[in-house]
C-alpha positions as CSV (number, residue, x, y, z in Angstrom):
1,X,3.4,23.2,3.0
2,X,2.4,19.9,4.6
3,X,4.4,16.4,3.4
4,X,2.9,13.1,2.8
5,X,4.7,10.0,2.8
6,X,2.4,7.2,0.8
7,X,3.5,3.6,1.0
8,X,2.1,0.7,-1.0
9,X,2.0,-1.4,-4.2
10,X,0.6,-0.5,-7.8
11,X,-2.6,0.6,-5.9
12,X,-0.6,4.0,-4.9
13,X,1.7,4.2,-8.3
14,X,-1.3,5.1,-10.8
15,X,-0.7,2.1,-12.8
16,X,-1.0,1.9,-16.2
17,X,-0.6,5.8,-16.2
18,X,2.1,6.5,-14.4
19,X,3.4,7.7,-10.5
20,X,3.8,11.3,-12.5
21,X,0.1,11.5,-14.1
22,X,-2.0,14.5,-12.6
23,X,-4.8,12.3,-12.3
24,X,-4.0,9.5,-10.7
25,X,-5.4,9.8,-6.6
26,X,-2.1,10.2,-4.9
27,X,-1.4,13.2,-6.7
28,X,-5.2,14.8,-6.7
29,X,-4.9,14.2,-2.7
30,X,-2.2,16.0,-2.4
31,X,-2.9,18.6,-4.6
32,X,-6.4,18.8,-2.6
33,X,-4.0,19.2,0.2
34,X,-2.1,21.4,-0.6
35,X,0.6,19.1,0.1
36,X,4.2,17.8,-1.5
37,X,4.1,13.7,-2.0
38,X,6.7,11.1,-1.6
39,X,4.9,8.5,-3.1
40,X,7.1,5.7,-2.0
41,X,5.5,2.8,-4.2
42,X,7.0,-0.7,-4.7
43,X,5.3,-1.7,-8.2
44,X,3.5,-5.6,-7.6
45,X,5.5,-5.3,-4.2
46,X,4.9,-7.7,-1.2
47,X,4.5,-6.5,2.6
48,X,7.8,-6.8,3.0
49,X,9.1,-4.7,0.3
50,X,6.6,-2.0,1.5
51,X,7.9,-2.4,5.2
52,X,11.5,-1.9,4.0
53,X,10.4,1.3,2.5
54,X,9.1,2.8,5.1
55,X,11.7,2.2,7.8
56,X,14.2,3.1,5.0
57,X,12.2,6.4,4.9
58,X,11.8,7.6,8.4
59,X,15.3,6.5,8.9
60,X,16.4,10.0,6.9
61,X,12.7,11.6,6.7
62,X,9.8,12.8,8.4
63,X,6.3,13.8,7.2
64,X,3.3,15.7,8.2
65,X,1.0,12.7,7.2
66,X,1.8,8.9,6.5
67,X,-0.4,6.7,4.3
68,X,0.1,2.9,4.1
69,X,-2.1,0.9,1.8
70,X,-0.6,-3.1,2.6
71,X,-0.6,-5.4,-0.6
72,X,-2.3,-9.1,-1.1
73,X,-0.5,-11.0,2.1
74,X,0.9,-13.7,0.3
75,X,2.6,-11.8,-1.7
76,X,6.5,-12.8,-0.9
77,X,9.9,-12.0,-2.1
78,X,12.6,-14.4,-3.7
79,X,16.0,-13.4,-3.4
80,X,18.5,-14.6,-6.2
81,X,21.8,-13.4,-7.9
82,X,21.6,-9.9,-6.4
83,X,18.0,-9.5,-7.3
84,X,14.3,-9.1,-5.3
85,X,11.6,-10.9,-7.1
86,X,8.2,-10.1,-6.1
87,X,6.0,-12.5,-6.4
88,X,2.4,-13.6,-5.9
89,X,0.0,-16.6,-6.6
90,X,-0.3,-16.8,-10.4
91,X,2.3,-14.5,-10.7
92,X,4.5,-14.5,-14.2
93,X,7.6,-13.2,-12.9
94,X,9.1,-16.5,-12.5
95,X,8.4,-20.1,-14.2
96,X,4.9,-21.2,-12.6
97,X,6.6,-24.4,-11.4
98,X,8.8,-22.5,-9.0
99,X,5.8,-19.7,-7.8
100,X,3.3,-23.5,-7.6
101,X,6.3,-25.3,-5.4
102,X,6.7,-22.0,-3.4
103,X,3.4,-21.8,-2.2
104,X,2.4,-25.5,-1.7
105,X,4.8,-25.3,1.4
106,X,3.8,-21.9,3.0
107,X,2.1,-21.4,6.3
108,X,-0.8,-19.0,5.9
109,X,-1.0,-18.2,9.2
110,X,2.7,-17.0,9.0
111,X,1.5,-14.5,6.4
112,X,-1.4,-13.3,8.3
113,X,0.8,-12.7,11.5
114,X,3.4,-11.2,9.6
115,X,1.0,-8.8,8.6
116,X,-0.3,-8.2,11.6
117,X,3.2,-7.4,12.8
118,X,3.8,-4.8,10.0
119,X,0.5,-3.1,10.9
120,X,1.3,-3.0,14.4
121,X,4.7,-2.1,14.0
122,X,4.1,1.1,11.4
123,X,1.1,2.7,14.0
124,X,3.9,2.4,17.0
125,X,6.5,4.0,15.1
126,X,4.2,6.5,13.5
127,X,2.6,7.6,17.0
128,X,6.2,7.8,18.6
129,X,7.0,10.1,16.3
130,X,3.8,11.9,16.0
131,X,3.4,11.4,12.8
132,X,-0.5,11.0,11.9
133,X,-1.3,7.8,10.3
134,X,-4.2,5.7,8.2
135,X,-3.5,2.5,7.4
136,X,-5.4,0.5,4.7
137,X,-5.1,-2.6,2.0
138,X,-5.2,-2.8,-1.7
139,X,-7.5,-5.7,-1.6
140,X,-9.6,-7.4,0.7
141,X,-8.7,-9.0,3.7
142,X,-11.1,-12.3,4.6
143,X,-9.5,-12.8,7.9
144,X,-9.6,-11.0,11.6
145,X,-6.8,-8.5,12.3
146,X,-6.4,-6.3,15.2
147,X,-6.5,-3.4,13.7
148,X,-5.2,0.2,14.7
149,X,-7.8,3.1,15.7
150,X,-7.5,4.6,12.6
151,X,-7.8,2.0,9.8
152,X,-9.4,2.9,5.9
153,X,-12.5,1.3,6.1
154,X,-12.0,-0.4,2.1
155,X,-9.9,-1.6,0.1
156,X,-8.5,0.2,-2.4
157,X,-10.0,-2.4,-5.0
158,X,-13.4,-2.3,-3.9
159,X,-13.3,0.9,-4.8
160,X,-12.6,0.6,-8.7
161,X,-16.0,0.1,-10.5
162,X,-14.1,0.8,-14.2
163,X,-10.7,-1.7,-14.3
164,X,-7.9,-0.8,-16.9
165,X,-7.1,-4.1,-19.1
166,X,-4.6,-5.1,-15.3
167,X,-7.0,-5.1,-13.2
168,X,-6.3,-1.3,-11.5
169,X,-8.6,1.8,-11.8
170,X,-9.5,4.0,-14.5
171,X,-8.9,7.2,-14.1
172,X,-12.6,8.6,-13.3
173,X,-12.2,6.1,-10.4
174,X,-9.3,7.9,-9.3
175,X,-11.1,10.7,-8.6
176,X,-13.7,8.5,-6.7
177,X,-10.4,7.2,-4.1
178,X,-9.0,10.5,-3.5
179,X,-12.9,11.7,-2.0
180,X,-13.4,8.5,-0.2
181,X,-9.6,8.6,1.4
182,X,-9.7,12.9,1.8
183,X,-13.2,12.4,3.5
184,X,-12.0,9.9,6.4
185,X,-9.0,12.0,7.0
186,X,-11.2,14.8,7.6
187,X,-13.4,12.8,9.3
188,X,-10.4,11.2,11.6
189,X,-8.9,14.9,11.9
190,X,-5.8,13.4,10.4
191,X,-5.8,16.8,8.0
């Protein structure tokens, strides 16, 4: 039996239903598959976060197939008393007047390379270890990246025609993701 490793934010951990539901697209992949899944979610996580996972990952594991879906870019991290804070424009996990003053002095461009770094750095490590790859992002991008030769064509947002009451798919959309995701692996002979 084939392993996936899956690596993003809420997009990949079925929210509202749960990393656990049969329904959600991670799990109907897989299942399609016939695959095991370490879905390897940070919930609302930043680029960062998701990039810790996965070298924390493939420091002890391996996998037959790696999926990466990378979050809004701006999304950061805080660290305080022992404690990660993820946090994004708008975001309600800290008092607005902190999240406004934290982003009125960030670089964009600094968030865009980063990305591009994390992207980069997650196809080299991938294709030294043969490990196939597709790489993606939850939501749209509005920018140029160089992108790798195999890279998900849409976001995982533009996807959703029927939002749950935050903002993430319904679970006939699921359905929907799994197709549009198991299709370009086919089509990429990544499966």
């Amino acid at each position: 039996m084939k392993k996936i490793a899956l690596f993003g934010c809420s997009s990949v951990d079925g929210t509202p239903f749960g990393v656990d539901h049969p329904s959600i697209w991670p799990n109907l992949l897989a299942k399609d598959l016939d695959a095991t899944l370490d879905n390897c979610f940070v919930g609302s996580g930043s680029n960062a976060a998701i990039f810790r996972k996965f070298c924390e990952y493939f420091q002890t594991n391996t996998a037959d197939l790696c999926l990466i879906f990378w979050s809004f870019y701006m999304r950061a991290e805080i660290h305080m008393d022992e404690k990660v804070y993820q946090i994004t424009p708008g975001t309600k996990s800290l008092p607005a007047k902190y999240v406004n003053k934290f982003y009125s002095h960030q670089n964009l461009n600094t968030y865009k390379q980063d990305l591009q770094n994390k992207i980069w750095c997650v196809d080299q490590i991938c294709q030294k270890n043969n490990i196939p790859i597709l790489q993606g992002t939850a939501f749209d991008i509005d920018f140029d990246l160089k992108l790798p030769h195999i890279w998900f064509p849409h976001s995982l947002h533009s996807l959703i025609e029927n939002h749950t009451s935050c903002g993430h798919a319904q679970l006939p959309d699921h359905l929907k993701i799994k197709d549009k995701i198991k299709d370009y692996l086919i089509e990429k002979k990544l499966v």
